[in-house]
N, C-alpha and C positions, 0 to 999 in steps of 0.2 A: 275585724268581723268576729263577730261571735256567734257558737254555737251553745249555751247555754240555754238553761229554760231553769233550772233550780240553783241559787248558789248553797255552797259547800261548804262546811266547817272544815278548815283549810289544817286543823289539828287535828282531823278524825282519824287519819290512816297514817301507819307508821311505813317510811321509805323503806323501801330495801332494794333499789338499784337508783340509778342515777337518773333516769327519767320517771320515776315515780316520784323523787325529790322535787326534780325538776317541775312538775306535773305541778306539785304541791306552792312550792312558790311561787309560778306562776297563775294560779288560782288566787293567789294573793296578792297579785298583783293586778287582776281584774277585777278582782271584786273589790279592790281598794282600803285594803289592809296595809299594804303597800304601796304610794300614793308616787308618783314621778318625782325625782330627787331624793325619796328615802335611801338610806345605806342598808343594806341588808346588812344580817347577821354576821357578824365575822367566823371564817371558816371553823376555827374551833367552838364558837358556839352552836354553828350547824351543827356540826361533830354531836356536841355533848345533848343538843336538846333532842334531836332527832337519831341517834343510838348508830348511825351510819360513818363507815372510814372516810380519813381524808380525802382518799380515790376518789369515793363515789359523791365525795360535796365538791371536788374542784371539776368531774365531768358534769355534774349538773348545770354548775356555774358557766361550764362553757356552751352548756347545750344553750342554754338562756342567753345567753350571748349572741350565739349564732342566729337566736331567732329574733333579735333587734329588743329584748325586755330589758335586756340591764347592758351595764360600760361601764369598765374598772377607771380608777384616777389611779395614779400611782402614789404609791404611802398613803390614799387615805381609805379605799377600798371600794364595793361594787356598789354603786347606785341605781337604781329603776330609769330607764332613762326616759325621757322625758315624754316622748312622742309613743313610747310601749302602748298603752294603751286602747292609742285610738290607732296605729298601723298593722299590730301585729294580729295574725289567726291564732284561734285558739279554741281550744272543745272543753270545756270544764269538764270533771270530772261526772260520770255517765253511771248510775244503779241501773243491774239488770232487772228491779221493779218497776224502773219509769219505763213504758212502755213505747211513749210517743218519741221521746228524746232517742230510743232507742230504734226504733223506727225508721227515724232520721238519719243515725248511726250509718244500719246496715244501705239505704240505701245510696248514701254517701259510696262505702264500702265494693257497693255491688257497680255503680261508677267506673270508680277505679280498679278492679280487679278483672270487669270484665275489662277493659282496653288495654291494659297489661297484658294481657295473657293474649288478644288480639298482637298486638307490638312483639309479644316475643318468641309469636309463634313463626314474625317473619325476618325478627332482628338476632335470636337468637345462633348461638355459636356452640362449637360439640362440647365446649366445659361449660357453657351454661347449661346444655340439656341434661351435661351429666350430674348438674350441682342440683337441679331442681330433681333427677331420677331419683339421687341420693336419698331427697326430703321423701321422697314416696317411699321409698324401700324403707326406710327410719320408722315411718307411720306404720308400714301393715308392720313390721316388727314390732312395735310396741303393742300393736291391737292384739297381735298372736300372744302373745305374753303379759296381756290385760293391765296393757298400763295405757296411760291418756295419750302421751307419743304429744305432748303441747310445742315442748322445743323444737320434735322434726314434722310439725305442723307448720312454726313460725319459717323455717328453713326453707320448706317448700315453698311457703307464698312468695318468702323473701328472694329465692333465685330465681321465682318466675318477673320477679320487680326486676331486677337485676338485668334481666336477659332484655329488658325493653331498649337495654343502654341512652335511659333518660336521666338526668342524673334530677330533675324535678320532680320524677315521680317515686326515683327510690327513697328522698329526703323524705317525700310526704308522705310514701308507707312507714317510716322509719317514726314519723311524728306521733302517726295512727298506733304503730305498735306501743308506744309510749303513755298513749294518754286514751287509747278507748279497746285496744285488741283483746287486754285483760280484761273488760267487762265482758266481751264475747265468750273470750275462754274458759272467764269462771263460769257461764251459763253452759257453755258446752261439756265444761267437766260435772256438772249435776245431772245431763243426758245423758252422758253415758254410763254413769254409776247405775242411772234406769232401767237404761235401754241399750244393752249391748248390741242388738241387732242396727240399730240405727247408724252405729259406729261403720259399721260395715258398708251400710248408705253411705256412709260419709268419703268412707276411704275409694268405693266405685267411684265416685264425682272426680275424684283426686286423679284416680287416674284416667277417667275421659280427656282433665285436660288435662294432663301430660300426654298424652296419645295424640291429641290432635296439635300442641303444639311439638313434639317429637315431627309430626306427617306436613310442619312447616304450614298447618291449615290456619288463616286467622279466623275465618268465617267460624269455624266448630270451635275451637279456642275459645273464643269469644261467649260464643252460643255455652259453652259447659260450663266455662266459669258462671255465666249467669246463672243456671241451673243451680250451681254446687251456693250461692248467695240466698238465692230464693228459697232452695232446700234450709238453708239454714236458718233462714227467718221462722218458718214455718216450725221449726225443728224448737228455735228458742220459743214462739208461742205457745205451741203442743206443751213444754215445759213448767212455762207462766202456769198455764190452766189449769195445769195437774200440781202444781206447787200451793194452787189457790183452793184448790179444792179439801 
């Protein structure tokens, strides 16, 4: 299945983590740059064409692995395999100028984060609550001291995944932070260079749901995380608008 709507020049964006690599040849693998039975690149050419460490080309290799797109031979190296194509998910790469695709994004997004936070307001354990309080505390810290607070953004959402103790839903947060969170982020980091006060909205949402997952409520969980989604759709149009203007 696919979520595309535009394909991508699969050379436009330089990696610099493992799923951004990953991201990247994998888009090449469904747009058909890379055809079932090709050998990808061997690790030192990943290396040398893409500017990125060994590290981060043999966790990408694995991530692509894990998702059914390629399968090593031994001594002759990773191939596309066969069936990639037509079995595996995948979100091409996502501009926060396309509106519609993005659209699709968050309501994908708003999905899955409202039934998360439902799940972990009644699966959760006192180190989840404290690992998700953390992401909160990390955020207003960063807003007080006028930084974006992006990592103890991702922290937060990631231990309200966490606390569902689903291990499907934290993979496929884990896909989403990979291949579409950073287009969110980057639109969210242009709002708040704007609009400081918004941030502030943003950080209240944050803690509605930890409060109502904290009070083990799914129903408000549930209910805030929606809000804090909807809120931010709204947040990245108001953005678009004023970007176009």
């Amino acid at each position: 299945m696919t979520a595309a709507s535009h394909p991508s020049d699969p050379t436009s964006a330089r990696p610099s983590l493992p799923a951004d690599l990953a991201a990247l040849l994998a888009d090449q693998i469904h747009q058909g740059v890379l055809a079932p039975g090709d050998r990808l690149p061997t690790e030192r050419e990943l290396v040398e064409t893409h500017g990125v460490s060994r590290a981060v080309v043999r966790e990408a290799i694995a991530r692509l692995k894990s998702e059914g797109l390629v399968t090593s031979q031994q001594g002759r190296g990773v191939f596309v395999d066969a069936a990639a194509r037509k079995n595996a998910f995948r979100i091409a790469a996502v501009s926060p100028s396309d509106s519609q695709e993005l659209e699709h994004i968050l309501e994908l997004m708003l999905a899955i984060e409202t039934t998360a936070a439902r799940y972990a307001a009644q699966r959760r354990s006192d180190d989840d609550l404290k690992r998700i309080r953390q992401g909160l505390v990390g955020m207003e810290y960063a807003v007080l001291n006028d930084k974006l607070g992006d990592d103890e953004d991702y922290a937060f959402h990631q231990a309200i995944v966490q606390a569902t103790h689903n291990p499907h839903l934290v993979a496929l947060n884990e896909y989403l932070e990979g291949s579409v969170r950073h287009v969110i982020r980057s639109a969210r980091r242009n709002t708040a260079h704007m609009y400081a006060q918004r941030m502030a909205d943003v950080q209240r949402e944050h803690q509605a749901i930890y409060s109502a997952i904290a009070d083990a409520d799914p129903q408000a969980a549930g209910a805030a995380a929606e809000r804090h989604l909807r809120n931010a759709a709204e947040r990245l149009r108001l953005y678009r608008d004023d970007a176009a203007d």
